[in-house]
C-alpha positions as CSV (number, residue, x, y, z in Angstrom):
1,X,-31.9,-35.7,23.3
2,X,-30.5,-33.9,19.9
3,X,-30.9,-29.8,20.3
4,X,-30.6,-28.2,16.7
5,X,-28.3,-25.3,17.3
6,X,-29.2,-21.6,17.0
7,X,-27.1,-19.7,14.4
8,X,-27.2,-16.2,14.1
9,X,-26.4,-14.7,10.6
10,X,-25.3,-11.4,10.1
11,X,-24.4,-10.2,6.1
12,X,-25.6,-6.9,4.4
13,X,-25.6,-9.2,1.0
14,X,-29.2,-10.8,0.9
15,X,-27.9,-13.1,-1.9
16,X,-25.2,-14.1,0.3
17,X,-27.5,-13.9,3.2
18,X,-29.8,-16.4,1.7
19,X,-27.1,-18.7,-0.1
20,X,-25.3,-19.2,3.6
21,X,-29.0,-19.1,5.8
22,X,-30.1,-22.5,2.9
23,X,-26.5,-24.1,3.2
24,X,-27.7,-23.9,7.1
25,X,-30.7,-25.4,7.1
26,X,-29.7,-28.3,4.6
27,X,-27.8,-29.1,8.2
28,X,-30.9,-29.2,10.0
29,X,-29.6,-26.2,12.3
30,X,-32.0,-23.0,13.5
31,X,-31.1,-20.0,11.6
32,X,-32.1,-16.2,12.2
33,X,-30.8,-13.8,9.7
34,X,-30.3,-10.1,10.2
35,X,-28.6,-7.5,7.4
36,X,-27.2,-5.2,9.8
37,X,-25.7,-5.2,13.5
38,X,-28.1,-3.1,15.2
39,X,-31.1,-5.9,13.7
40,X,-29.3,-8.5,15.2
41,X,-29.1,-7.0,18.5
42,X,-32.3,-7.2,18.9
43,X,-32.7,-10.8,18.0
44,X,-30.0,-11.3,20.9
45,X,-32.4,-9.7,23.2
46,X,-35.5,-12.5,22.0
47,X,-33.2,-15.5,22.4
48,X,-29.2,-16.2,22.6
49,X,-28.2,-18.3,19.6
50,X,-25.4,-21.6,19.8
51,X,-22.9,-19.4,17.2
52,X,-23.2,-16.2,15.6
53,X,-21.7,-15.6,12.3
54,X,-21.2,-11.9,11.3
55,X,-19.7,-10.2,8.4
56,X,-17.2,-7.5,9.2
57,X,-18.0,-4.9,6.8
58,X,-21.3,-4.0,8.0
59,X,-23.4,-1.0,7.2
60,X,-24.0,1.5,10.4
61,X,-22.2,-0.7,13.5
62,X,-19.1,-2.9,11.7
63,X,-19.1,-6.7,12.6
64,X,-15.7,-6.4,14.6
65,X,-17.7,-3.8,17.2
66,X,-20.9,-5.7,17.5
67,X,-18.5,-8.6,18.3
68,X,-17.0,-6.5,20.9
69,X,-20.4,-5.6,22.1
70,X,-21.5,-8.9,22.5
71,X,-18.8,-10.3,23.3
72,X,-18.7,-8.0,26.5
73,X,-22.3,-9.0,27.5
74,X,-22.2,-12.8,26.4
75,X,-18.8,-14.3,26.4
76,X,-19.8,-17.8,25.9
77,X,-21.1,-17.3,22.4
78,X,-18.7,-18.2,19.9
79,X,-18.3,-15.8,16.8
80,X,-17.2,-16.9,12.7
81,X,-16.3,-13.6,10.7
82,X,-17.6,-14.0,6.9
83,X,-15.8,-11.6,5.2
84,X,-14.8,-10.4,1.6
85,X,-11.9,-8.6,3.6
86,X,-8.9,-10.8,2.4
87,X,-6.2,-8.7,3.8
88,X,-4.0,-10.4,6.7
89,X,-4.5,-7.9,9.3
90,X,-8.4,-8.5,9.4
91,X,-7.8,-11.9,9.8
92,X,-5.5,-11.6,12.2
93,X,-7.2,-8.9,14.2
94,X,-10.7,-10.8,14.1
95,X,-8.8,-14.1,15.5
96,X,-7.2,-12.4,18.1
97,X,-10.2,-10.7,19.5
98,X,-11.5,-14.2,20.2
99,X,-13.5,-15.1,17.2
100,X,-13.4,-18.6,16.4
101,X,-12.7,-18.9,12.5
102,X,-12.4,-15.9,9.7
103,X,-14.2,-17.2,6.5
104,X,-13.6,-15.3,3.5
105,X,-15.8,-14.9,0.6
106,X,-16.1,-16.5,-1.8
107,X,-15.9,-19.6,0.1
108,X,-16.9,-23.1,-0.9
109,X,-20.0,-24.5,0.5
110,X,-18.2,-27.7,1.7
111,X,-15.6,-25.8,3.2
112,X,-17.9,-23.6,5.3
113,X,-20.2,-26.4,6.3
114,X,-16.9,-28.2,7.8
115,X,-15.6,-24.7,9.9
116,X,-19.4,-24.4,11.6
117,X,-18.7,-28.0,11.6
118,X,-16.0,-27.8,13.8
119,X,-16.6,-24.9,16.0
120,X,-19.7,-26.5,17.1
121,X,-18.2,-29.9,17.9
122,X,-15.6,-27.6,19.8
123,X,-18.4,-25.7,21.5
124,X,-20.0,-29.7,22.4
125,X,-16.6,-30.8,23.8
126,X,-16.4,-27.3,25.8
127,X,-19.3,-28.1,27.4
128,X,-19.2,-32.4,28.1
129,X,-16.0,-31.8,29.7
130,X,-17.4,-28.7,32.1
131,X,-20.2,-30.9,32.7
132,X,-18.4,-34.1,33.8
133,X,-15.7,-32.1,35.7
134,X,-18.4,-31.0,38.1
135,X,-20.2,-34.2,38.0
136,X,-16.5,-36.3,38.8
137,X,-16.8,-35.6,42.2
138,X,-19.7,-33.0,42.9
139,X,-17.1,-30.2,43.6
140,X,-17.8,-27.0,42.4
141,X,-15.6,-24.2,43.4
142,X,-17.0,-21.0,41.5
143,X,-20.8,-20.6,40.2
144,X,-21.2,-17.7,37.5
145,X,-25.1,-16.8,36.8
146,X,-24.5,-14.4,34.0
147,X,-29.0,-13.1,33.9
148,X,-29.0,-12.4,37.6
149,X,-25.0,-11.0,37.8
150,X,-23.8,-13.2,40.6
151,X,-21.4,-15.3,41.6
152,X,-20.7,-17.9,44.3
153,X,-17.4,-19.1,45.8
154,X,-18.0,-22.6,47.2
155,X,-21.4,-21.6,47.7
156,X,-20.7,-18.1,49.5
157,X,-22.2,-15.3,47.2
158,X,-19.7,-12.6,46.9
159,X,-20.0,-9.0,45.4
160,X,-18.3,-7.6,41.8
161,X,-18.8,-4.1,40.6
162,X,-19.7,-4.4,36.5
163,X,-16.2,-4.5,35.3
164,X,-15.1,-7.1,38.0
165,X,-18.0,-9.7,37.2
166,X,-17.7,-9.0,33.2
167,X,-13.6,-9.7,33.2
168,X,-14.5,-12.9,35.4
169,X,-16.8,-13.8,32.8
170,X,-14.3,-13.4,29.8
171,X,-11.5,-15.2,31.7
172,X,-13.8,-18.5,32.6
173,X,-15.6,-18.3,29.5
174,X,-12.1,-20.1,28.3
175,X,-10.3,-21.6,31.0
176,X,-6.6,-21.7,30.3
177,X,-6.5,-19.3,27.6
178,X,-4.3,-16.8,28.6
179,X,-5.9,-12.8,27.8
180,X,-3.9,-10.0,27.3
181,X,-4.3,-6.6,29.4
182,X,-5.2,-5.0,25.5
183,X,-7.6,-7.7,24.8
184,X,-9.2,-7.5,28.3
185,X,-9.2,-3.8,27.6
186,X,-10.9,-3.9,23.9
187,X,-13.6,-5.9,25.2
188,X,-14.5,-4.6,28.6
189,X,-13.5,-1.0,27.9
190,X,-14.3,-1.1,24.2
191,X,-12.5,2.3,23.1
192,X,-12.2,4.4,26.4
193,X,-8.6,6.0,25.6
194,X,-8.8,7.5,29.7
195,X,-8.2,3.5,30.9
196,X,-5.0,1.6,30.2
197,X,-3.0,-1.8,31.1
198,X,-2.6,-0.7,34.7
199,X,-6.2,-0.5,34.8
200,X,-6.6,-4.1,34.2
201,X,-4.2,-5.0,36.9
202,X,-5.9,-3.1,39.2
203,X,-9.1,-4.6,38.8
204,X,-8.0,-8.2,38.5
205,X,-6.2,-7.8,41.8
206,X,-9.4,-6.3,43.6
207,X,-11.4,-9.2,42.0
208,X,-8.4,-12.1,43.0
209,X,-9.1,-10.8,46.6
210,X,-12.9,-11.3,46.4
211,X,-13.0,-14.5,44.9
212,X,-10.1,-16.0,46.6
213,X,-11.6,-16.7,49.9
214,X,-9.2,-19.0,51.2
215,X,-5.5,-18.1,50.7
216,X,-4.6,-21.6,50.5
217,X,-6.1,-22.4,47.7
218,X,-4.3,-22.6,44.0
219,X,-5.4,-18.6,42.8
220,X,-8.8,-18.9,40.5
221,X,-7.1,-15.9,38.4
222,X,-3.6,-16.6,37.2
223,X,-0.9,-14.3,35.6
224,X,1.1,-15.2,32.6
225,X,4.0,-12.9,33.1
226,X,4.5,-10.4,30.0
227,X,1.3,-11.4,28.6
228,X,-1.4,-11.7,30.5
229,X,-4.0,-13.6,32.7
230,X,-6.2,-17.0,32.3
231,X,-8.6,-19.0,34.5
232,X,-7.0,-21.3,36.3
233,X,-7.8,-24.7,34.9
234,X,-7.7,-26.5,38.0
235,X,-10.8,-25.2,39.6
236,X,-14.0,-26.3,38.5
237,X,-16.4,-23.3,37.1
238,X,-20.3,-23.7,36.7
239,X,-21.8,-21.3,34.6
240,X,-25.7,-20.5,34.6
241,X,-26.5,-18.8,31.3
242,X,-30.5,-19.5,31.0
């Protein structure tokens, strides 16, 4: 059965605002609009969307700390900037945050309908090959409910403090993508100056030492040395998000 994806559109521009929410619906997807951050958090708190796309320069809350906001609370929502920000360093900044694509205006309509395109067929492979990895042989070794908080190794329910169960979240919300301690830091932390990269390391090892029930066992969490740390692909993650 064919579920129309949710698409979230954030842009203080209502001509632009209305030019991308029509290009939307010519592609038979859902489509909430919102001119400002702070309106589309509430929309996120009436129903999650498949993909948000947000322009950066936002009146009141900017679109790169409402990503970090949401990004923090739902990790499995991917996120296209729409910007008129051209210069290098937003682009780069945005894309290493973890958004999915940087558009920048003006854009062609063809173009953009191909880049939603593509981060949707993205999201659909994401989520066939999670699905038939657990389904392969009915093994699941970690169980993530992100509305009640909890998580299950191997069907034993073990306990995080906040920061523990929202860095698991982040790490399995891309298996083998390596984080870095100052990405783990922006999103989890936001812009506490009292925490730093040994703050990270300390929580990942209390969490390793929770989850890891049975020492030998490939570790769920693994470091990339000098950069960071990444779910370890190997394990099979189910994620209950609804």
């Amino acid at each position: 059965m064919f579920v129309r994806p949710k698409l979230l559109v954030i842009d203080d521009e209502p001509d632009v605002l209305v030019l991308v929410e029509r290009i939307l619906l010519e592609e038979n997807y859902q489509v909430k609009t919102a001119e400002t951050a702070e309106e589309a958090l509430k929309l996120l708190d009436e129903e999650l969307p498949t993909v948000v796309i947000a322009d950066i320069n936002l009146p009141g809350m900017n679109g790169l700390d409402f990503f970090k906001l949401v990004r923090g609370k739902h990790p499995q929502i991917p996120f296209v900037f729409l910007s008129g920000l051209t210069d290098e360093f937003d682009k780069v900044l945005g894309l290493e945050l973890g958004a999915e694509d940087y558009i920048t205006k003006p854009f062609s309509v063809r173009e953009f309908k191909a880049r939603v395109k593509v981060v949707l067929r993205r999201l659909s492979q994401m989520s066939e090959n999670r699905e038939f990895s657990v389904e392969d042989d009915g093994r699941v070794d970690l169980t993530i409910d992100t509305l009640k908080r909890q998580v299950f190794v191997q069907d034993q329910e073990v306990n995080l403090t906040k920061k523990e169960f929202d860095i698991l979240v982040l790490l399995a919300s891309r298996p083998g993508q390596v984080f870095t301690r100052e990405h783990i830091l922006d999103v989890i932390w936001h812009d506490d100056s009292s925490v730093s990269d040994r703050t990270v390391d300390v929580h990942i090892g209390r969490l390793r030492e929770k989850i890891n029930v049975h020492p030998d066992h490939p570790p769920y969490i693994e470091t990339v040395r000098g950069v960071g740390y990444r779910c370890n692909t190997g394990i099979v993650v189910k994620v209950i998000a609804d």
